[in-house]
C-alpha positions in Angstrom: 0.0 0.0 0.0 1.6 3.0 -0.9 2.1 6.0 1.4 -0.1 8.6 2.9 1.9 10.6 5.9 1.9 13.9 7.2 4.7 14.8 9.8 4.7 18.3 11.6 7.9 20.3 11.2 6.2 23.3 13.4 2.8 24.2 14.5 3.8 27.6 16.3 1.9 30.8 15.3 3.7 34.0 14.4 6.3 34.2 17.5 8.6 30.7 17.4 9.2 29.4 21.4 11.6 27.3 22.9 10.2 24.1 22.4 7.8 24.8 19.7 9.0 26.3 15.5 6.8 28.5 13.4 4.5 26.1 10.5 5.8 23.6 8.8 5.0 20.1 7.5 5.9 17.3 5.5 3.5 15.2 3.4 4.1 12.0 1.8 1.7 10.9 -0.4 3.3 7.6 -2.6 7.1 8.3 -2.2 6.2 11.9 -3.6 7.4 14.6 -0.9 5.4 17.7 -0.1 6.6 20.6 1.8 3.7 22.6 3.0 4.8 26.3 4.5 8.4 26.7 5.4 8.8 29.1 8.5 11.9 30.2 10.1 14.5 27.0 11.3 12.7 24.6 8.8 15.8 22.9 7.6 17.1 22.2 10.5 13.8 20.1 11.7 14.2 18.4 8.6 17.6 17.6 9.8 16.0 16.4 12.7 13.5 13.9 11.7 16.2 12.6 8.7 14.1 13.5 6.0 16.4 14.1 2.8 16.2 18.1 1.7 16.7 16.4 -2.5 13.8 14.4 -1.5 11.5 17.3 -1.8 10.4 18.6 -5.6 7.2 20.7 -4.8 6.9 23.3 -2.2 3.6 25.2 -1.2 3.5 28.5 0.3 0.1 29.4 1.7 1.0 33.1 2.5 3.5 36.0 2.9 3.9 36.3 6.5 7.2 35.0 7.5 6.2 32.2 10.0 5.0 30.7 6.9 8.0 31.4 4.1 11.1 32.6 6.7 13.1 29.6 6.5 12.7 28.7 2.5 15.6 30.9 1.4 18.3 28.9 3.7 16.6 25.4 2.8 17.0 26.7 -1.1 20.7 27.9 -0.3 21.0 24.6 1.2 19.7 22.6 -1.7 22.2 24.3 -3.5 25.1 23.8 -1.7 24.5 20.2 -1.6 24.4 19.6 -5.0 21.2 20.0 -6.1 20.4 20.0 -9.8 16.8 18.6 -10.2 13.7 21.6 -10.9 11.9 22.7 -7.6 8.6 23.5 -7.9 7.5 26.1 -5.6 3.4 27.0 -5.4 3.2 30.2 -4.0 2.4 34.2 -3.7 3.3 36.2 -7.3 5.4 38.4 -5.0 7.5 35.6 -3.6 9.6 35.1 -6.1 10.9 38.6 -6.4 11.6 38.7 -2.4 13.9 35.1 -3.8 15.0 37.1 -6.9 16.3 40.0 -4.7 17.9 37.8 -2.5 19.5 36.0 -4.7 20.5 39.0 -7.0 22.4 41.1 -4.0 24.4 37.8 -2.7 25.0 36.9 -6.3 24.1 33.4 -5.8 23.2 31.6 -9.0 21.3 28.4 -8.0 22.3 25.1 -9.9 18.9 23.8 -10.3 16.0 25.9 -11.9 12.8 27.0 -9.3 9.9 26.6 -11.4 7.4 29.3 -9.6 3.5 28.5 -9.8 1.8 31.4 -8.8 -1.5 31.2 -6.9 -4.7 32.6 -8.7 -6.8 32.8 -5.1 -9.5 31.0 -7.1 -11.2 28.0 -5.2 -10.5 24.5 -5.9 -7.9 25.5 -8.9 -5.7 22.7 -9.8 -2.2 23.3 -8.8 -0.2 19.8 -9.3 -1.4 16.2 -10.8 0.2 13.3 -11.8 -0.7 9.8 -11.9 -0.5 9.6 -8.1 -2.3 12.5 -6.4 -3.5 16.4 -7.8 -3.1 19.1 -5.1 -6.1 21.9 -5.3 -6.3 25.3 -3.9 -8.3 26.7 -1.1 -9.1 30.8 -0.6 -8.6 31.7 3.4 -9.8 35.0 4.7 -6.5 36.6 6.2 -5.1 39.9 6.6 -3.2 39.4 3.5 -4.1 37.0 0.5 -3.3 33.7 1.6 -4.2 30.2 0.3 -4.7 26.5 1.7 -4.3 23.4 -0.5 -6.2 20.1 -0.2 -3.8 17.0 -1.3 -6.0 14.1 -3.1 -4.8 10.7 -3.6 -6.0 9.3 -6.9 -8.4 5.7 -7.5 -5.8 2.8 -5.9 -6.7 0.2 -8.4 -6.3 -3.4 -6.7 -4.7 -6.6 -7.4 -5.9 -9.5 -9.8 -4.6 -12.6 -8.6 -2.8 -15.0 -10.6 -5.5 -18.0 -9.7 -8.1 -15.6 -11.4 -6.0 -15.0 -14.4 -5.6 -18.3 -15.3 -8.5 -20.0 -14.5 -10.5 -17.3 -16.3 -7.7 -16.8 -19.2 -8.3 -13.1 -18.8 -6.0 -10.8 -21.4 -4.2 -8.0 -20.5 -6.7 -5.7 -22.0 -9.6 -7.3 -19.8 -6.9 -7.3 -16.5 -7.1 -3.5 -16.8 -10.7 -3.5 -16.9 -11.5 -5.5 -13.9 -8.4 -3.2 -11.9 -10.9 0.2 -13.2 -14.1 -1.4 -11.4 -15.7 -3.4 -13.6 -17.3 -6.7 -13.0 -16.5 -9.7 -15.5 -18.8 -11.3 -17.6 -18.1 -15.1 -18.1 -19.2 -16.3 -21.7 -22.1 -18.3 -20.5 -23.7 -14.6 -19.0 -22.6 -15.4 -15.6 -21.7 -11.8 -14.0 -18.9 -12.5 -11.7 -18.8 -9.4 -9.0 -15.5 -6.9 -8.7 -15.1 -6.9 -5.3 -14.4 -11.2 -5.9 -11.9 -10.5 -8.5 -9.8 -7.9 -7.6 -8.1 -7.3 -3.8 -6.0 -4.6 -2.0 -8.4 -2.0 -3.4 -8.9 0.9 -1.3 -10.6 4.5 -1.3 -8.8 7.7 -2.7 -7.3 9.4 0.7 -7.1 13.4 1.4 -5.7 15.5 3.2 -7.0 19.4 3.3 -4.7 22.3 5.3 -6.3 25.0 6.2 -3.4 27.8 7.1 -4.3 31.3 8.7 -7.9 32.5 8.6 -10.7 33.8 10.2 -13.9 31.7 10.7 -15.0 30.5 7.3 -18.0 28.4 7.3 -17.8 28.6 3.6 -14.5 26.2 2.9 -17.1 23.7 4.5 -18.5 22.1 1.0 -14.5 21.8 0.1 -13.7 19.7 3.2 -16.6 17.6 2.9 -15.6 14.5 4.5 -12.1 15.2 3.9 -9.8 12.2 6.0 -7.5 14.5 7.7 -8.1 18.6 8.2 -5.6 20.6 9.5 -7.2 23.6 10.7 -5.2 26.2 12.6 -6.5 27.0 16.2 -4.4 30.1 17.0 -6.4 31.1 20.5 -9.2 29.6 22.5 -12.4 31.2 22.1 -12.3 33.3 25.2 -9.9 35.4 23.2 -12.4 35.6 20.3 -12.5 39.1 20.1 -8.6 38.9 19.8 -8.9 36.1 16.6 -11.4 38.6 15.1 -9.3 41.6 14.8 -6.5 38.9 13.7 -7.8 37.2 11.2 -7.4 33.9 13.1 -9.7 31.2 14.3 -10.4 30.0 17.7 -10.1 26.2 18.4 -13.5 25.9 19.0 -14.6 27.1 16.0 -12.0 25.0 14.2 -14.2 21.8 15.8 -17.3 23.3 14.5 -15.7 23.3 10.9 -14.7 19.9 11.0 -18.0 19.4 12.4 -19.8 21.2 9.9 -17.3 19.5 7.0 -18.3 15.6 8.4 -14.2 15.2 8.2 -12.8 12.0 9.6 -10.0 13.6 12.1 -9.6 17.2 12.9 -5.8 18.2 13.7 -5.2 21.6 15.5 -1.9 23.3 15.2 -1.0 27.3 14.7 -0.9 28.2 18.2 0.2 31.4 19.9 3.1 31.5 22.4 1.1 32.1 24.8 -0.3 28.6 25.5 2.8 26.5 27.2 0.5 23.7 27.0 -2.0 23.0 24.2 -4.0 20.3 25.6 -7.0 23.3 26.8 -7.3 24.3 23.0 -7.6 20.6 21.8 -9.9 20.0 24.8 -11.7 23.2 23.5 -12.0 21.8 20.3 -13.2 18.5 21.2 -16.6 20.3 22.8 -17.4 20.2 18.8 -15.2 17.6 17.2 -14.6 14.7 19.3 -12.3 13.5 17.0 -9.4 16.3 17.2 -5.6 15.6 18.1 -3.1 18.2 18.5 -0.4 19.4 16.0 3.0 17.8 17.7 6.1 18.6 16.2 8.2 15.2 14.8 4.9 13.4 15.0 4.1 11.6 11.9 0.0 10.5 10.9 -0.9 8.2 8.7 -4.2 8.4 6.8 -5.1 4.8 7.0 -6.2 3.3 4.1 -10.1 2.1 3.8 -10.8 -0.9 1.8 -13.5 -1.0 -1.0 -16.6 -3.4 -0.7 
């Protein structure tokens, strides 16, 4: 079965603290590496948790505040450094890539690999990456500046057609591909043998939607419809409301009701201000609406379990 894993890099909000980074993550859908946000000290958590810098080819930046993009010119310098000659593909604010271009211009570094810049549109469920595997869309926040989420898709799994059936049935390539899209088979005689008895290891498409800084938004709620994973930021608890108002932020209870509202699987919280030494009263807070809500823990890796079909 192939992959499906996010690991947390850093889940704190604007102001980094001793034990926790600003946002990061890493998300592994089949052996393809996402990096989603890239705030200040990224590189070294990659360090960290051993994940290989080369490793990563696509890069999504939701927003131009630096907890979210601080760290991305020394993990590029770093890329570089080491060697690095394969395109990066960076999704990510227009204006990005002069504050890169800038940089780059008055140190006079000349990369050795080529940064191939997608810039977002702000336009609701636009297609931003797709290959075989998995297609990454775009979702709109409501922040202080223009900022955008992205919800990662895995594509059909098709399952496995066991030798046994091959032969006994004499089935031809042609006809093997056609039972792995769905289909039942039709014996000669009219007998209709079903797919689910045919073909194994077949699972449903997994997702996985990240919702960076925003205000309440009850309408990215037909986008997350039973999305598996949603990470939704819960910068304060809703005592502070007023506070995540004139922020643009979102309390954790209202970050439950989302999920709630959304029919998601598992709500994970994450984006907190430095004020909170422990988290576990905003994830309680969020559980009064989502039961099903873990916390945002930095070198944790989730896995989005695959479901089987029939």
């Amino acid at each position: 079965m192939q992959n499906f894993e996010l690991t947390i890099l850093g889940c704190s909000s604007a102001t980094p603290t001793s034990t926790r980074n600003p946002t990061a993550q890493l998300l592994n859908i089949a052996e393809r590496f996402f990096l989603i946000d890239c705030g200040e000290g990224t590189q070294m958590q990659l360090r960290k948790y051993k994940v290989k810098f080369q490793r990563i080819n696509h890069i999504f930046i939701s927003h131009l505040h630096g907890d979210h993009f601080l760290g991305l010119m020394g993990l590029l310098s770093s890329m570089h450094l080491l060697g690095r000659t394969t395109d990066l593909h960076l999704y990510c604010p227009a204006e990005l890539q002069e504050i890169l271009e800038v940089q780059n211009k008055h140190s006079q570094t000349r990369l050795n690999y080529t940064i191939i810049y997608h810039h977002h549109k702000y336009i609701n469920e636009d297609l931003l990456f797709e290959d075989e595997k998995v297609e990454v869309r775009a979702l709109v926040m409501n922040h202080r500046i223009p900022c955008c989420g992205f919800i990662f898709r895995e594509k059909p799994v098709t399952g496995n057609v066991s030798k046994e059936i091959i032969g006994r049935y004499r089935l031809t390539v042609e006809e093997i591909l056609y039972l792995k899209k769905g289909s039942d088979l039709t014996l000669e005689n009219g007998t209709v043998i079903p797919n689910r008895e045919i073909v194994s290891n077949k699972t449903l498409p997994r997702s996985y939607a990240f919702c960076s800084d925003t205000i309440y938004l009850e309408s990215l709620v037909p986008y997350l419809k039973d999305i598996d994973l949603l990470y939704h930021e819960a910068t304060f608890l809703h005592e502070m409301l007023e506070r995540a108002v004139a922020t643009h932020h979102t309390t954790a209870l209202q970050a439950g009701m989302i999920a709630q509202k959304a029919n998601v699987k598992k709500l994970m919280i994450g984006h907190y201000s430095a004020r909170y030494k422990d988290v576990e009263p905003l994830v309680e807070e969020a559980k009064k609406t989502f039961a099903n809500t873990v916390p945002a823990i930095e070198g944790q890796s989730t896995v989005v379990e695959a479901i089987p079909v029939g």
